[in-house]
C-alpha positions as CSV (number, residue, x, y, z in Angstrom):
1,X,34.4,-10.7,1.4
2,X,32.8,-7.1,1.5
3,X,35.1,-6.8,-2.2
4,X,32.8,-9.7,-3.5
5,X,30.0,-8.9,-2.0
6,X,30.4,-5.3,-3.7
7,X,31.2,-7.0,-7.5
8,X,27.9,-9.0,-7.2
9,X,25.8,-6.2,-6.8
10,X,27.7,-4.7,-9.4
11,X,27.0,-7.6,-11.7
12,X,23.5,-7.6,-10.9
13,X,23.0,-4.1,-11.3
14,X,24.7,-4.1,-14.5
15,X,22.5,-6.9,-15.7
16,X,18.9,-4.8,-15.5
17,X,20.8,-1.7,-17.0
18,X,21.7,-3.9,-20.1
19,X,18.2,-5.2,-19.9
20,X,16.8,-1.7,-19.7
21,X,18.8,-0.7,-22.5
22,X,17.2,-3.9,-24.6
23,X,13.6,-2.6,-24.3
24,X,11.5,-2.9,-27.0
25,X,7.7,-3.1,-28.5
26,X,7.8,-6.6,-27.2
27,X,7.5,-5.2,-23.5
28,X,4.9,-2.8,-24.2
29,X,2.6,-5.8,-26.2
30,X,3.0,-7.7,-22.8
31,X,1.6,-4.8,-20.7
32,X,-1.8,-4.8,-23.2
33,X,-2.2,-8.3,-23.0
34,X,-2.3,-8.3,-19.7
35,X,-4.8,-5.3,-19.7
36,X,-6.7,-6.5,-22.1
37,X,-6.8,-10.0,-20.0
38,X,-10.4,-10.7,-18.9
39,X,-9.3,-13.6,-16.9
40,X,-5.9,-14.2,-14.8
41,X,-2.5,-13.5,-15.4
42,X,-1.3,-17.5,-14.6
43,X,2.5,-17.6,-14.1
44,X,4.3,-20.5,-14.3
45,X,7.9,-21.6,-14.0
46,X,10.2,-24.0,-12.4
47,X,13.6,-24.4,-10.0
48,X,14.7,-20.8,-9.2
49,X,12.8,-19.8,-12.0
50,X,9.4,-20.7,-10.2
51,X,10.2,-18.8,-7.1
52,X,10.5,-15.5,-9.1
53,X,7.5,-16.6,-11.4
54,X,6.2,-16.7,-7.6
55,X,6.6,-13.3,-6.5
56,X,5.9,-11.9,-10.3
57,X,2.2,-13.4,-9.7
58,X,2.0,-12.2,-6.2
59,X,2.7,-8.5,-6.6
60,X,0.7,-8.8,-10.0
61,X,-2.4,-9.5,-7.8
62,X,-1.6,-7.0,-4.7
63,X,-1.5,-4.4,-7.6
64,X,-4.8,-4.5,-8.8
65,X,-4.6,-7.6,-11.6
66,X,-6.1,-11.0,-10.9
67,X,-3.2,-13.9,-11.1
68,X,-1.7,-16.9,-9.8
69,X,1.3,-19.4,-10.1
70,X,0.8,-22.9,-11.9
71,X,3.5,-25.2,-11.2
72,X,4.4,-26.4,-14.5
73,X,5.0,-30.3,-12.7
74,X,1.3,-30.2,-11.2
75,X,-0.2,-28.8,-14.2
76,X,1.0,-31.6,-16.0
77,X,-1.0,-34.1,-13.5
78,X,-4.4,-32.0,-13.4
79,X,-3.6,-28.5,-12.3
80,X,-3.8,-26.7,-15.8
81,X,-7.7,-26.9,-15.2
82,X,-6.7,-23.6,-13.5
83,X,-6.3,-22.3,-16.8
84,X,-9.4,-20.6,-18.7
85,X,-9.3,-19.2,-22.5
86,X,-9.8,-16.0,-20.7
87,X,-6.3,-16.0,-19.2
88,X,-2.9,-15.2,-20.4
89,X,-0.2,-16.8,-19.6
90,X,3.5,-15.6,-18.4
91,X,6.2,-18.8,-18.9
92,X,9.8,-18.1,-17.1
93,X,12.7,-20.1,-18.2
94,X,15.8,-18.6,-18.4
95,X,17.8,-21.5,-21.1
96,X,14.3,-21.5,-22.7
97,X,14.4,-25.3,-23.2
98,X,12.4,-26.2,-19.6
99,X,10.9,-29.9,-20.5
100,X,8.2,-29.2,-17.7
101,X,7.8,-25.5,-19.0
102,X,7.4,-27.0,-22.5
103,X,5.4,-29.6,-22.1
104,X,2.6,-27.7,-20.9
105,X,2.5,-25.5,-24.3
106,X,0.2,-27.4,-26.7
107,X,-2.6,-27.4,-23.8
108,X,-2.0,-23.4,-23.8
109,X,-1.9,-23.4,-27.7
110,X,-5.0,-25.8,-27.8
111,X,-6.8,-23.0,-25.2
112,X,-5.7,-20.1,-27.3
113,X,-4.2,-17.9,-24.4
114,X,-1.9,-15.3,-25.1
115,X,1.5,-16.5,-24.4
116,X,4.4,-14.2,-22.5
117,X,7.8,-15.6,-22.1
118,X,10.5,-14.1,-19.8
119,X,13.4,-16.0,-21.3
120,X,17.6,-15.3,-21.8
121,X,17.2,-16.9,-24.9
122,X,14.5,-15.7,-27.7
123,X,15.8,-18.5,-30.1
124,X,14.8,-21.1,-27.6
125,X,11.9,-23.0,-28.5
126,X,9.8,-21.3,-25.0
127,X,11.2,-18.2,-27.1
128,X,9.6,-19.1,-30.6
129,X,6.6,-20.3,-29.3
130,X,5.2,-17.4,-27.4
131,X,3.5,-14.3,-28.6
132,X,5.5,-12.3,-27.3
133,X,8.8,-12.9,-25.7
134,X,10.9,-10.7,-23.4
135,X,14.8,-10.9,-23.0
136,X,16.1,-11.4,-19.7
137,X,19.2,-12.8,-20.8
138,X,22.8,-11.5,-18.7
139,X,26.2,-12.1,-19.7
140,X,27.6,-14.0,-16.8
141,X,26.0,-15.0,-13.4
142,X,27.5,-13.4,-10.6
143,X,28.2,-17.0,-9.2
144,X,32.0,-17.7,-9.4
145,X,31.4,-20.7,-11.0
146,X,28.7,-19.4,-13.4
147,X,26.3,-22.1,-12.6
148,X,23.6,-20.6,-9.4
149,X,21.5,-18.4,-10.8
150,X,22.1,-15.2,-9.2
151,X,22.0,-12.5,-12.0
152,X,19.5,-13.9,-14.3
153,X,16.7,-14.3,-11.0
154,X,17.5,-10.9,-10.2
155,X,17.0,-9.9,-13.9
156,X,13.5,-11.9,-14.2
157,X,12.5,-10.4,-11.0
158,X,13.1,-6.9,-12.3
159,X,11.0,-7.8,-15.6
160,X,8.4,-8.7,-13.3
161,X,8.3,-5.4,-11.4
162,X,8.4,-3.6,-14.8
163,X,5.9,-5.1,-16.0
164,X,3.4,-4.9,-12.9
165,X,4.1,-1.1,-12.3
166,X,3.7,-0.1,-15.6
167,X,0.5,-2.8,-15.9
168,X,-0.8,-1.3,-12.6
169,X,-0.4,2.7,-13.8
170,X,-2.4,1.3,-17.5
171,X,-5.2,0.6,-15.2
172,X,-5.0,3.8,-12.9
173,X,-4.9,1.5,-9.8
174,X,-4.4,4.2,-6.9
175,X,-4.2,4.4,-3.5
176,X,-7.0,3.4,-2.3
177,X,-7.7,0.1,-4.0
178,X,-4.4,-0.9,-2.8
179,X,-5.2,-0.5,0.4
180,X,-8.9,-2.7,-0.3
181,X,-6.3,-5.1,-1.2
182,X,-4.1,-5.1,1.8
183,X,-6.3,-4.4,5.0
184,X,-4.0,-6.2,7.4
185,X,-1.5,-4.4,6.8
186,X,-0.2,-0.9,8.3
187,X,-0.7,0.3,4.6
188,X,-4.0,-0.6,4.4
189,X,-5.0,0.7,7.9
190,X,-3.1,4.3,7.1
191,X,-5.0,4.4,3.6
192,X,-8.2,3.3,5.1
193,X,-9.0,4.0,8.0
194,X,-11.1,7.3,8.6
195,X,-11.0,9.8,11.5
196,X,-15.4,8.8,11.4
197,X,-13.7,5.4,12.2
198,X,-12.2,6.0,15.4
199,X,-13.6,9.3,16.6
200,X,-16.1,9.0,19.7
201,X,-19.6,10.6,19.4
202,X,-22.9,12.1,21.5
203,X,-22.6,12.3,24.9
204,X,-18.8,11.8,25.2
205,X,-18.0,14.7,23.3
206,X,-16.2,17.4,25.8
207,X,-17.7,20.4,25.2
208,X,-19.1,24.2,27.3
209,X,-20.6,27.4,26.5
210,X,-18.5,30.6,26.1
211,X,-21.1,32.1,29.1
212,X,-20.0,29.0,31.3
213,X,-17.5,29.4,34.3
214,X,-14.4,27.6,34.1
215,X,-15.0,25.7,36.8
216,X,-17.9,24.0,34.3
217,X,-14.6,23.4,31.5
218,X,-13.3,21.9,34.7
219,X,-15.9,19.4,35.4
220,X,-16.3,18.7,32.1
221,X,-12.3,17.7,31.3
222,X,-12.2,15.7,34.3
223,X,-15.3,13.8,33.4
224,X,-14.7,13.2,29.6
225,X,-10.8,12.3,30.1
226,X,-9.7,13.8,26.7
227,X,-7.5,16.6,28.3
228,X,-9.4,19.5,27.0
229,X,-12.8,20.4,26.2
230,X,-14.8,22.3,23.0
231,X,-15.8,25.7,23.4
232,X,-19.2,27.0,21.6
233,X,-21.4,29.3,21.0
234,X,-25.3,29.6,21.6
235,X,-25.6,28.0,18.7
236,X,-23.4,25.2,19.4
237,X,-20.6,26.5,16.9
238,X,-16.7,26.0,18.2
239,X,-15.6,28.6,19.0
240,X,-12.6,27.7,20.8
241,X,-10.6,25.1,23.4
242,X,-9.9,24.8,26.7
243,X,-6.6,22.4,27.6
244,X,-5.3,21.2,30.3
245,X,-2.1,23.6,29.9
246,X,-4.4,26.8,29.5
247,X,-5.7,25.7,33.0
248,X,-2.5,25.4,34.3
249,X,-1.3,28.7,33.1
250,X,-4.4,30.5,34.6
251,X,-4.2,28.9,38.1
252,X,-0.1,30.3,38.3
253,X,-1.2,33.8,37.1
254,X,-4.9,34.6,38.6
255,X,-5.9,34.0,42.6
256,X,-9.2,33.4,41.8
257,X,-9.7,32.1,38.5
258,X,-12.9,29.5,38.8
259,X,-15.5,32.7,38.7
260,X,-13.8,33.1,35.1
261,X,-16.1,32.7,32.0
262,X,-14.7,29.8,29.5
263,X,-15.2,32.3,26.6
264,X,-12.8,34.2,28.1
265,X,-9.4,31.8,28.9
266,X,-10.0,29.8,25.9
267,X,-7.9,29.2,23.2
268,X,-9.6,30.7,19.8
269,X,-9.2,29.0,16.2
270,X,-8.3,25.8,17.8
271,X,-7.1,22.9,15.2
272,X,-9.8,21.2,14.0
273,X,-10.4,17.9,11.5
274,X,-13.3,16.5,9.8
275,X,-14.9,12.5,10.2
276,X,-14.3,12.1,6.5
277,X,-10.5,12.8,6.6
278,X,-7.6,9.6,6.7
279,X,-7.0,8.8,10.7
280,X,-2.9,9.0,9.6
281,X,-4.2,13.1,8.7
282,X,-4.8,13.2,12.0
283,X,-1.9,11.1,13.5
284,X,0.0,13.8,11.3
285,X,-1.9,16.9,13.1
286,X,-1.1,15.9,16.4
287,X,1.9,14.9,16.0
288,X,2.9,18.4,14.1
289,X,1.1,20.3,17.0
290,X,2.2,17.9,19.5
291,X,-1.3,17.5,21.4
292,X,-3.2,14.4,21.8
293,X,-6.9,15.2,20.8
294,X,-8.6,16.7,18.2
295,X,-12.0,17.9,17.6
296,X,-14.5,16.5,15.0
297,X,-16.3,19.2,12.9
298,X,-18.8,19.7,10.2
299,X,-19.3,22.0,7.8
300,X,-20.7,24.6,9.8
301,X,-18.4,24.0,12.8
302,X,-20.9,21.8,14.7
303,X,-18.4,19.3,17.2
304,X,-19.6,16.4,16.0
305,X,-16.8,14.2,17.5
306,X,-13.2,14.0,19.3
307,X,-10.7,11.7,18.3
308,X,-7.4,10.9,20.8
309,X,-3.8,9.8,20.0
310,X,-4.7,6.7,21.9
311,X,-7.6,5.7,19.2
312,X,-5.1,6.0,16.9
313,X,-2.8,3.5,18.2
314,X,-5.2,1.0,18.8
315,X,-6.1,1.2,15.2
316,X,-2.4,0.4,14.7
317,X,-1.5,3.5,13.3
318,X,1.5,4.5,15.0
């Protein structure tokens, strides 16, 4: 089993290397159409075909460039009024001859759309009547019998990507507008979410003067519940942190260390991040540092927040 398993991969693989290998201007004319496409990129195929045609229009449109599936039996009863003259239009079929593939090409031909075949036959009348027409064709299934498509999906699947990816750098779609485009996800939420998001504000920021006794950074921690508290100076600048552990520490060394001044136990330079940065920066931080708050700053070093681990998690980022 694991011996065939291993010689239909092989098959597969070898069938997108041969593909690779067949690349021509055709591929790169099929990229500009579809950049130059003021409308939707509508895919349409049938069988195993249309399940692949499927996922081709589906990560077309999670990449930045409008499209949708047409299945070619329902757009022969109505659903080709889905189908503008701004559109172009991507046809899978691996034989080439689909009847319900082909009979929806004089309604594209009488709209004018661009036509893109994916097709293991370029002599095949889907082939001749496209403008441009990519070849997906492998010798042999990796089906025993030669008759389940099993290489030639995988193959028009791999066209797909190839064309989306190099589609998707054409129109310099980053990071960000692909996480506008998937917000439920734990992409989105990493690439979206800001620490300004999360971070808590005003009167719930912890935070002492240098001149105040530690007994005050005391209070303070207890009261605000973030395990540590901001240190600054008369002019309200951080100057440094006071945690739990450095309170710790100076109750097993000093006998009386409340009378203490918080300017002197705290902990200077502390780790700092600002609202604007991603919330998964600051996952990153404390998970680097291995603490579970962090201090909000602006420009001038002004606490203007506190974020916690536990904000973090509830906006599903870890």
């Amino acid at each position: 089993m694991l011996e065939r398993a291993r010689g239909v991969l092989g098959m597969e693989a070898e069938a997108i290397l041969a593909m690779a290998e067949r690349l021509d201007e055709g591929f790169v004319r099929a990229v500009e159409l579809m950049f130059a496409c003021r409308g939707r990129v509508v895919v349409s195929g049938i069988g195993k075909s249309g399940m692949i045609g499927r996922k081709i229009a589906a990560t077309l449109a999670s990449t930045g460039a409008p499209a949708l599936f047409l299945h070619p039996a329902e757009g022969s009863h109505g659903d080709l009024g889905m189908v503008t003259r701004q559109d172009v239009v991507m046809l899978l079929s691996n034989s080439g001859e689909t009847w319900e593939v082909l009979a929806l090409l004089p309604v594209f031909k009488r709209l004018g759309v661009p036509l893109i075949a994916l097709t293991g036959r370029l002599d095949s009348t889907l082939g001749r009547s496209s403008d441009v027409a990519l070849d997906i064709g492998v010798a042999r299934e990796a089906c025993p019998m030669g008759l389940a498509p099993t290489s030639s999906t995988t193959a028009a699947l791999a066209m797909g990507d190839a064309l989306a990816v190099c589609l998707l750098e054409k129109r310099e779609f980053g990071p960000e507008q692909f996480a506008f485009l998937h917000p439920g996800g734990s992409l989105g939420r990493r690439l979206l979410v800001r620490v300004a998001d999360r971070m808590h504000t005003g009167a719930r920021i912890p935070r002492v003067r240098e001149s105040d006794p530690v007994q005050n950074a005391l209070f303070e921690m207890t009261a605000k519940r973030f395990g540590m508290t901001g240190v600054v100076d008369a002019e309200g600048r951080l100057t440094g942190v006071i945690t739990d552990g450095d309170l710790r520490r100076l109750l097993e060394r000093e006998k009386d260390p409340l009378n203490r001044l918080a300017g002197e136990i705290m902990t200077r330079h502390p780790k700092v991040i600002a609202a604007d940065a991603l919330a998964a920066e600051a996952v990153r931080v404390m998970e680097t540092l291995k603490i579970t708050s962090l201090l909000v700053v602006s420009g001038e070093q002004i606490p203007t927040g506190v974020i916690h681990l536990h904000d973090l998690l509830e906006a599903g980022l870890l």
